[in-house]
N, C-alpha and C positions, 0 to 999 in steps of 0.2 A: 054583588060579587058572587063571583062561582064558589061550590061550598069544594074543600080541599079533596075530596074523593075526583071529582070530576075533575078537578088542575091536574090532580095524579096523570090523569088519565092522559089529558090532552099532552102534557109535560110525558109524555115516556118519550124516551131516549131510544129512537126507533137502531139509531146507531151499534149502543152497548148489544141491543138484543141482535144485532147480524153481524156482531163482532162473535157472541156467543152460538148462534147458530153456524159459523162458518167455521169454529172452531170444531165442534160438533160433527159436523158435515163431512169436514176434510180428511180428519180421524177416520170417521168409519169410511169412506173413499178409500183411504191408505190401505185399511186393513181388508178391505169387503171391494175390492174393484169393481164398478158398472160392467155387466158383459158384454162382451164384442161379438156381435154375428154378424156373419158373413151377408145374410140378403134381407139387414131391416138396419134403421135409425134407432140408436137405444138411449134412449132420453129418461134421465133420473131426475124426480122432483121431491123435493119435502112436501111433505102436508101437515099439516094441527087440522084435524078434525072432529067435526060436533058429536058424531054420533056412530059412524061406521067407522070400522078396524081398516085396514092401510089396504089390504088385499080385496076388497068390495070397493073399494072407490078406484083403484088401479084397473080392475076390470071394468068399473064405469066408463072412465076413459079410455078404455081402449078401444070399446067399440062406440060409442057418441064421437069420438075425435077419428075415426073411420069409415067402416061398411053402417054400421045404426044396426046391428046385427046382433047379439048377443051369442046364438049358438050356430052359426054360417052351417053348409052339408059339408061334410067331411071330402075333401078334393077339391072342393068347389072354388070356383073363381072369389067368390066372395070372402070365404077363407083367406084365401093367398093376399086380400086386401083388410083384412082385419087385422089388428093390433093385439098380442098378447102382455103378460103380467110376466115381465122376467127377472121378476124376484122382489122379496120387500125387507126389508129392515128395520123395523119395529125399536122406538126408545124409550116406550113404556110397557106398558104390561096389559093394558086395555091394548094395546097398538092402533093405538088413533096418532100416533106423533112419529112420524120418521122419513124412512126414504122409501120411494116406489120406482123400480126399471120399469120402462115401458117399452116393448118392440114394435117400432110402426113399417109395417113390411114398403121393402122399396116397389114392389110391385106397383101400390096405389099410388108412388111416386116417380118414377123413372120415365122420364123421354123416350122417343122411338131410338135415339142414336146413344141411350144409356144416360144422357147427363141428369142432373138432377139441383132443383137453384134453390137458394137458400129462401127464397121467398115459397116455395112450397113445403118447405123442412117445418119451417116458422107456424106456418100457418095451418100446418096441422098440428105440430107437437106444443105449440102452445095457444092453442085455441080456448073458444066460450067452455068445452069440456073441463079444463083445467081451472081458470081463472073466476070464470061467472058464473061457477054453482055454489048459494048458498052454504051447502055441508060443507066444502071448500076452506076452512076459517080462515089457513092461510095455505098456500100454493106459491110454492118457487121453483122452476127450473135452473137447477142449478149444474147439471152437465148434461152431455153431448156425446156418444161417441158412433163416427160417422166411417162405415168400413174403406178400406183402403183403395179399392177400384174404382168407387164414388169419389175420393176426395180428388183424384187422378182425372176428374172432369171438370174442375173449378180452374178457373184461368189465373188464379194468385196474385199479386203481386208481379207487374210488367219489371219493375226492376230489384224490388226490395232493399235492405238495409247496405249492401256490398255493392249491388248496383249503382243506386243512384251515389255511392262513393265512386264507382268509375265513370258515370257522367259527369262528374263535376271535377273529377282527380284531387279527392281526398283520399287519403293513406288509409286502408283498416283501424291503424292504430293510432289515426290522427284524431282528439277530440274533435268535435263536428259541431258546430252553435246555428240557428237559427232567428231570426227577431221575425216581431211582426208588427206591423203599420200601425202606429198610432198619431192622430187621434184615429177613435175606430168606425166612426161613422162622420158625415157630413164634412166632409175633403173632396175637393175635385182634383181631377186628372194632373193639374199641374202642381197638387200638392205631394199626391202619391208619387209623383215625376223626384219631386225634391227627397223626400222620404229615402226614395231608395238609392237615391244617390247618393247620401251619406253613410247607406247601410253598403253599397257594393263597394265601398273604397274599405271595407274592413275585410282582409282576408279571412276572418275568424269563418263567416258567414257561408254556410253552403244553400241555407235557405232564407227567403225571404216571403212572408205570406201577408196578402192581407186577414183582416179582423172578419169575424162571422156577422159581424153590426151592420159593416159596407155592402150593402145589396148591389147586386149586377147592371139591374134594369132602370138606372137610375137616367133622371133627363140630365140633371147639373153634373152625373159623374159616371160616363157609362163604361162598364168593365171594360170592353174593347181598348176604347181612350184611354183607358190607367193601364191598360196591362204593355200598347204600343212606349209611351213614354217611362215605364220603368222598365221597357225589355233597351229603349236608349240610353237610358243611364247607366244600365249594367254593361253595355257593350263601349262607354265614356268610360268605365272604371278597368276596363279589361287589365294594360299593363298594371295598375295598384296592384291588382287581386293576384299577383304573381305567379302567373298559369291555372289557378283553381276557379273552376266554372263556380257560377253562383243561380239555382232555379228561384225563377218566380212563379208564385201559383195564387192568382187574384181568385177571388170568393167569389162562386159562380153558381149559388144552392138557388135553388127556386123551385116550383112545380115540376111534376115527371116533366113535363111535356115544353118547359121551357128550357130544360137543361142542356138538351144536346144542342138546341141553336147557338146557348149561351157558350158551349163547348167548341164548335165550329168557330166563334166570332173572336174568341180569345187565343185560340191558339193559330187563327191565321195572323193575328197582333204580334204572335211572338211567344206566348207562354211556353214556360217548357214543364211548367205544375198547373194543376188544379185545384182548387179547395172547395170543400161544401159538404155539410152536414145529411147526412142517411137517415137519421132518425124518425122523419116525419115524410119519409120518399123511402119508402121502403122499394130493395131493387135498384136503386140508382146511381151506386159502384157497378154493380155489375152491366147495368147498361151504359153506362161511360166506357168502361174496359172492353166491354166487347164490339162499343165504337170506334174505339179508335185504336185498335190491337196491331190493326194490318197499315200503322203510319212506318214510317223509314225510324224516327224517334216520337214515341207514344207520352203525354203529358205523365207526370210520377202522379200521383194520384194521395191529397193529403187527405183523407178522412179523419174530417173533423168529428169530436162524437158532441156538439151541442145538443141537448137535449136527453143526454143517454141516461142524467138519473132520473126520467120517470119513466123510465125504463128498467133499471137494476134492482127496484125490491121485489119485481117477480121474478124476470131474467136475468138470471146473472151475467156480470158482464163480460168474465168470460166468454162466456156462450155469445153473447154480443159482437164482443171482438175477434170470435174465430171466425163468424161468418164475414163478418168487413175484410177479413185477411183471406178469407178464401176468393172472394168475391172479387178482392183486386187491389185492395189498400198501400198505398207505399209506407206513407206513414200513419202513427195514431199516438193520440195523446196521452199519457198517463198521466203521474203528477211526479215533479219531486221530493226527493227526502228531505225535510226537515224538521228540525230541531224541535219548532215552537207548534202548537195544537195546528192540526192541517189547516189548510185554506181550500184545498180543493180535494173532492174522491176520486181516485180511489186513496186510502191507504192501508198501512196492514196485511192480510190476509188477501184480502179483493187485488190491493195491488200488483201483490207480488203474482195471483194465481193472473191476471191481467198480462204483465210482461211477460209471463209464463208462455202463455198461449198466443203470443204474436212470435214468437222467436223459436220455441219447441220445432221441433224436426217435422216436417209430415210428408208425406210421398209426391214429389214435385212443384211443392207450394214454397216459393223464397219465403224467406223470414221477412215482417214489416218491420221497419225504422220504428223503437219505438221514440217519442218526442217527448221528452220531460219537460213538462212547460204548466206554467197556473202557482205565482208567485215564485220563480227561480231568479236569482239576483246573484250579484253579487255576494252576499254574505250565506249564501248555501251552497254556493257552485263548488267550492271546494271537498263537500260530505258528497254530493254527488257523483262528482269525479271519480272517488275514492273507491266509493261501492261498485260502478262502472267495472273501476279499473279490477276490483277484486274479485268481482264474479265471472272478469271476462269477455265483457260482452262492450267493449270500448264500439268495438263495428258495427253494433245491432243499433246505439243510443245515439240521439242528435239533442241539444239542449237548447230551448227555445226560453228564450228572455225577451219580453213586448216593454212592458213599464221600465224596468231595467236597464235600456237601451235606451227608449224614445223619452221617457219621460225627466231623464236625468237632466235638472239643470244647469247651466253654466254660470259663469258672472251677472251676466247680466240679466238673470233669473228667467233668460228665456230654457225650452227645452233643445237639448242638445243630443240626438244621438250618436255622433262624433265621441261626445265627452264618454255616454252612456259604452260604447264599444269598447273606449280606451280601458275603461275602468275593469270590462270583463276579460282585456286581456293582460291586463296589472294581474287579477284573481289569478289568473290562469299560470301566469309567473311566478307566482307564488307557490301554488300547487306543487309545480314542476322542480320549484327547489327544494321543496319539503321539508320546509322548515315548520309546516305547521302539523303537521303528519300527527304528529301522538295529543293531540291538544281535543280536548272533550267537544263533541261541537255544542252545549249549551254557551260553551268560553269562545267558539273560534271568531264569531261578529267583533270581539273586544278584543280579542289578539292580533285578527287580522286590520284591524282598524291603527293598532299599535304599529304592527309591522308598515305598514301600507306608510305609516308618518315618517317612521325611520329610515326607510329606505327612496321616501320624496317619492312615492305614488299617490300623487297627489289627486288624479281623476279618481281612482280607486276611496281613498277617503271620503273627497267627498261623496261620491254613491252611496256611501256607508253613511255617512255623517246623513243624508235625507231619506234614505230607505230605512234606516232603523233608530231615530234621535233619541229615544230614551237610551240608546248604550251607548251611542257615539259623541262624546262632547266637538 
């Protein structure tokens, strides 16, 4: 057995400590703003360091993640591509612990016709300089500030959070729901066919997605063929859907170099979304987006972020999600509010600075949809709504429920998304009468579970009575 120092060790709660550094972080942010110049990227990171003070490892980086120059000729070209030290912030007294601005001049980064992609921003400002030197103990990028004329080259968001509500003729102020395809892998085309057929007969739905499990290039199940037969069920379901468009966006991630064929073969099928994760294809929003910009109607584009936490303990996700959102994103996922210990990251801090940065103003970037989804049910949709409704931002937020919907049983203990649908728009009625309105949400699963009997929402119960059985008799 390990002796307890070393459990300590392994056992840290890597969480508590980037709850408390974000705390940290943010505070001095508020008070000390990162500076904005006009002709460079000014990237702020923390450091914990071994041995140098904040201001000699900031100028290390400047020049190793550059020209490799340390004192360039004054005028000189190689200057104008060096990086300087635009300020540090110090949270000890040795000042080995704090923040460092970095300015990495656009010079060494700008195109002949000015633009500038996030895969060159990335790859200098968070390079081996930063991350894979030793004295480094810890190194996170945790902001970004990218000057106005620059951001004014990023192609954004084809339709964003208000658009793809006039693609589909949802109201601003219309709550907006999405589900997605379960099961999530090993289904064929005539299964995804049925799938959505019971999801388009639910007006609730302006979105329908497959799962990131369902690969594209499949021989028993090939995206084309799933995406032709759910783009004919939705077009079976049209009168149901009482005028409100419904996108489908099949999961089409795969290699750079497979994407865009997989792109061409789904949307001559019919898609009117795309889905597929960036993480591990760096670049490849933006090369979607700039494929297929110049169509009559461009697919919405969901960026998925699979894989994004082994990404977030050095980059924050912020930073992460600003560039998916410059680069072309419709949607992107955060998590939702609930009650009980999260199930999914971000929350807290992360999350909130998350929707922050997908919806925040910027000089001709739409805001992205953001997509609350990763354990949203029934028995939360309510605290969701709530916050939505209180911050304002009903038109920015879409709520995606997968399990929720697809996995909800019926009678006859098969799964029924039908029943699953019924029941989230029982919640939804609820909501809307506000009868549950001042009810704490650790109580509302029990209340609403109450209410739901007395008023014969009986789809709704049950949801309840299998999604949470130790509260719901």
């Amino acid at each position: 057995m390990l002796d307890t120092e070393t459990l300590d060790i392994l056992m840290l709660d890597l969480d508590a400590r980037e709850e408390l550094l974000r705390d940290m972080v943010s505070e001095r942010l508020a008070s000390s703003p990162a500076p904005r110049i006009g002709d460079a990227v000014v990237a702020t990171y923390f450091f914990a360091l071994r041995t140098m003070p904040l201001r000699e490892a900031a100028e290390g980086v400047s020049y190793h993640a550059t020209s490799g120059i340390r004192t360039p000729p004054p005028g000189s070209l190689l200057e104008e591509c060096t990086a300087t030290t635009a300020g540090v912030d110090a949270f000890d007294l040795q000042q080995r612990a704090g923040l460092a601005h970095i300015a990495f001049p656009l010079k060494m980064l700008r195109h002949p016709d000015g633009h500038v992609t996030s895969t060159d921003i990335l790859h200098t400002i968070a390079s081996a300089a930063v991350f894979d030197l030793y004295e480094n103990q810890d190194a996170r990028l945790v902001n970004v500030e990218i000057p106005d004329d620059v951001l004014r080259t990023f192609p954004g968001p084809a339709y964003g959070s208000l658009g793809v509500r006039r693609l589909t003729g949802f109201a601003p102020d219309q709550p907006a729901f999405g589900t997605i395809l379960k099961p999530t892998a090993g289904i064929t085309p005539e299964e995804v066919e049925g799938l959505v057929t019971e999801a388009a007969r639910c007006p609730l739905f302006l979105l329908v997605k497959e799962d990131e499990d369902l690969y594209p290039d499949l021989d028993y199940s090939p995206a084309a063929q799933r995406t032709r037969r759910a783009v004919d069920a939705i077009e079976r379901a049209r009168e149901e859907r009482q005028g409100l468009g419904l996108i489908f966006a099949p999961h089409i991630t795969g290699a750079p170099h497979e994407i865009l064929q997989m792109v061409e073969q789904v949307l001559t099928a019919g898609a009117t979304g795309v889905m597929f994760s960036e993480t591990f294809g760096g670049g490849t929003v933006r090369m979607v987006r700039e494929a297929t910009k110049d169509r009559t109607q461009p697919p919405a584009i969901y960026g998925h972020n699979a894989g994004i936490g082994t990404r977030t303990r050095t980059i924050w996700r912020e930073v992460i999600d600003l560039f998916a959102r410059l680069d072309g994103i419709d949607f992107r996922q955060t998590a939702p509010i609930n009650p009980a210990t999260p199930f999914l990251r971000p929350y807290g801090r992360e999350w909130e600075a998350s929707e922050r940065t997908l919806t925040r103003p910027l000089p001709t970037i739409k805001p992205t949809m953001i997509v609350r989804a990763g354990g949203l049910d029934q028995g939360n949709i309510l605290l969701n709504l709530a916050d939505v409704e209180q911050r304002g931002v009903t038109e920015d937020v879409l709520f995606l429920a997968g399990s929720a919907i697809n996995s909800v049983k019926d009678a006859r203990g098969l799964p029924s998304p039908a029943l699953g649908a019924q029941a989230m728009m029982e919640a939804l009625e609820v909501y809307r009468s506000g009868a549950l309105r001042d009810v704490p949400g650790k109580d509302q699963v029990r209340e609403l579970a109450d209410l739901a009997r007395r008023r014969g929402f009986h789809a709704l119960r049950e949801a309840l009575r299998q999604r949470y059985p130790g509260a719901v008799a």
